[in-house]
C-alpha positions as CSV (number, residue, x, y, z in Angstrom):
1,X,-62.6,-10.5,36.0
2,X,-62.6,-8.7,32.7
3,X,-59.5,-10.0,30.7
4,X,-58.1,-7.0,28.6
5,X,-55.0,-8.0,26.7
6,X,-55.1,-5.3,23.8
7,X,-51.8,-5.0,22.1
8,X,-49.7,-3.5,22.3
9,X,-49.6,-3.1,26.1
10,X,-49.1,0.8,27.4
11,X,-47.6,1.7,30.5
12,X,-46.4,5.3,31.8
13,X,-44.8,6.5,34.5
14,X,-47.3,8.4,37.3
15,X,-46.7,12.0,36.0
16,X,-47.7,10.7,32.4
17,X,-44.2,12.2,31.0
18,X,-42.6,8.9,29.9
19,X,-44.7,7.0,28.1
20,X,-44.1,3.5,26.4
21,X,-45.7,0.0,24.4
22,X,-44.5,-3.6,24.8
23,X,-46.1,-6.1,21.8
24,X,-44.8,-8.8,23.8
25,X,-43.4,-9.7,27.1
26,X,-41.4,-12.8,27.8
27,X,-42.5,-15.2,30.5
28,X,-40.1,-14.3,33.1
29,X,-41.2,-12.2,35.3
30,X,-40.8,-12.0,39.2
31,X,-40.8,-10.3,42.4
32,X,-37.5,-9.0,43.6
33,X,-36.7,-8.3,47.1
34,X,-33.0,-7.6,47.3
35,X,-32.0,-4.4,49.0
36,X,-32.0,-2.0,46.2
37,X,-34.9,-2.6,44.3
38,X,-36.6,-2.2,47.9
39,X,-35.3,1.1,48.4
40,X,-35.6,2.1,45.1
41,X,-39.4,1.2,44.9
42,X,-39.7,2.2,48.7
43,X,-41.4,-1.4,48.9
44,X,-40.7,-4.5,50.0
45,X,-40.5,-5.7,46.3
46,X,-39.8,-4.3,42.9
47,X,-41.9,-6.7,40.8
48,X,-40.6,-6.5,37.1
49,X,-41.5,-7.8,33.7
50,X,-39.3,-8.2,30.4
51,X,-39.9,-8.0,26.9
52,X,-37.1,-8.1,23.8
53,X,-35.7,-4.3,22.9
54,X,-37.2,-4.7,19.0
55,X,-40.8,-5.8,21.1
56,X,-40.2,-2.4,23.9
57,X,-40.3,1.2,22.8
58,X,-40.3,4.2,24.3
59,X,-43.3,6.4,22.8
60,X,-43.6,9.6,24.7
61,X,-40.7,11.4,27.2
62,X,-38.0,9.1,26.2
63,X,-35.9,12.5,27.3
64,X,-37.4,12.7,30.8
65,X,-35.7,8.9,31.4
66,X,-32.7,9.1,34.0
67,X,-30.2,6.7,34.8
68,X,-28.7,5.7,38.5
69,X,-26.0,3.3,38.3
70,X,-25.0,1.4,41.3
71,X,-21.5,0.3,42.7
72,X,-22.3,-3.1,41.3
73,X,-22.7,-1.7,37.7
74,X,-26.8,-2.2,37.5
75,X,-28.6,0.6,36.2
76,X,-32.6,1.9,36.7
77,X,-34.0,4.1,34.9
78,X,-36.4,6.3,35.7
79,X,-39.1,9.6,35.3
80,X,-36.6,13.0,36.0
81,X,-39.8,14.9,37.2
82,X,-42.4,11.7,39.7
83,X,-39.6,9.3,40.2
84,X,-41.3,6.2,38.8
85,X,-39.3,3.3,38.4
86,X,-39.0,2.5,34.3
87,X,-36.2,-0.4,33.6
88,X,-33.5,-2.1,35.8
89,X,-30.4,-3.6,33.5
90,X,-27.6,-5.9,35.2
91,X,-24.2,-5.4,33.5
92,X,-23.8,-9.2,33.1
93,X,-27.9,-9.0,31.8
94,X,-28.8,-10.0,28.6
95,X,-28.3,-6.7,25.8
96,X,-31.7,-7.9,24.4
97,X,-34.0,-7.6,27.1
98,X,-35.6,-4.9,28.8
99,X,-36.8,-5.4,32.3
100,X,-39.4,-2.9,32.9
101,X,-41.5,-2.3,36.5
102,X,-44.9,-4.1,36.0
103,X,-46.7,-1.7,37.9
104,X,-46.4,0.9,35.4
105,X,-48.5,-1.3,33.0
106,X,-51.9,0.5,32.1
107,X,-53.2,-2.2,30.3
108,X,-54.1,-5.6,31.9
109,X,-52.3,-8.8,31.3
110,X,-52.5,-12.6,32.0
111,X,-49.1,-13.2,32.9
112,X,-48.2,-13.0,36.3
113,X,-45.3,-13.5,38.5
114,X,-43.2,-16.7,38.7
115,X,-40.6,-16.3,41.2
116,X,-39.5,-14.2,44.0
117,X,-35.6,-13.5,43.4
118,X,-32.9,-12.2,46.0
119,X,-35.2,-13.7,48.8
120,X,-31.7,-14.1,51.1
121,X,-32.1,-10.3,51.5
122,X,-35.4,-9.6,51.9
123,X,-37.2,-7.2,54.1
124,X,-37.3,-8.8,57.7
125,X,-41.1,-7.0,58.5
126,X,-42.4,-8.9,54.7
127,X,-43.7,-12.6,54.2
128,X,-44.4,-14.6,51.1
129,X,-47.3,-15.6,51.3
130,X,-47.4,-17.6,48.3
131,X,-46.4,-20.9,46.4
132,X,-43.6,-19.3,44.3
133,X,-40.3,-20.8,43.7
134,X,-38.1,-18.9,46.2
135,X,-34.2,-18.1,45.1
136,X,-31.5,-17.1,47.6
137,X,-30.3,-14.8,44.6
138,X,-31.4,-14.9,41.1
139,X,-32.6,-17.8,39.2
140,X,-29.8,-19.6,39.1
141,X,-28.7,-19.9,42.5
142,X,-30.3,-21.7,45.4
143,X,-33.7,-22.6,45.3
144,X,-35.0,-22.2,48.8
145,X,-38.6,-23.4,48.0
């Protein structure tokens, strides 16, 4: 497997009107399988990376973004005109940190998933079928595997 890691990594959202680079991502990154991010993805996961804000920028569109926030004060942003999932913030989140949806990457990257988060509410019809730590919630609560 060819192993493309040009930086800065480019992502954009499926219409092409929000584009965006990352020079570098932390290493969290994980699957998420709590209620909204499924039905916000229309999945059974939302898997997201995260990069600092002076390491994320918006490079194309940044006017096409929208924001939904929820009764429980997170907020996704994403494409006014195909709907693409951009960035998920929590209000008790870190002010540093974009979260951004992995799957609107372009460009290919080594680092891969290392959790599965919100597992105590995850889609009934879905397995894991891998060796990932597991969490009831998020990282810091129960570890179920």
């Amino acid at each position: 497997m060819k192993k493309n890691e040009d930086k800065p990594y480019k992502g954009q959202c499926l219409c092409g009107a929000i584009k965006y680079e990352v020079d570098e991502m932390t290493n969290l990154t994980a699957h998420c399988h709590c209620s909204m991010c499924r039905k916000f993805h229309g999945a059974a996961f939302a898997t997201f990376g995260e990069a600092r804000k002076e390491r994320f920028r918006w490079i194309e569109g940044e006017e096409h973004l929208k924001s939904y926030v929820a009764d429980n004060g997170t907020t996704r942003q994403f494409c006014d005109s195909c709907g693409s999932s951009m960035t998920f913030h929590a209000p008790t989140g870190q002010d540093d940190i974009v979260e951004f949806t992995l799957g609107t990457l372009d460009s290919d990257i080594t680092l891969r998933p290392d959790a599965h988060i919100y597992v105590g509410s995850k889609a009934s019809w879905s397995d894991i079928c891998d060796d990932l730590p597991q969490y009831v919630d998020g990282r810091d609560s129960e570890k179920i595997t």
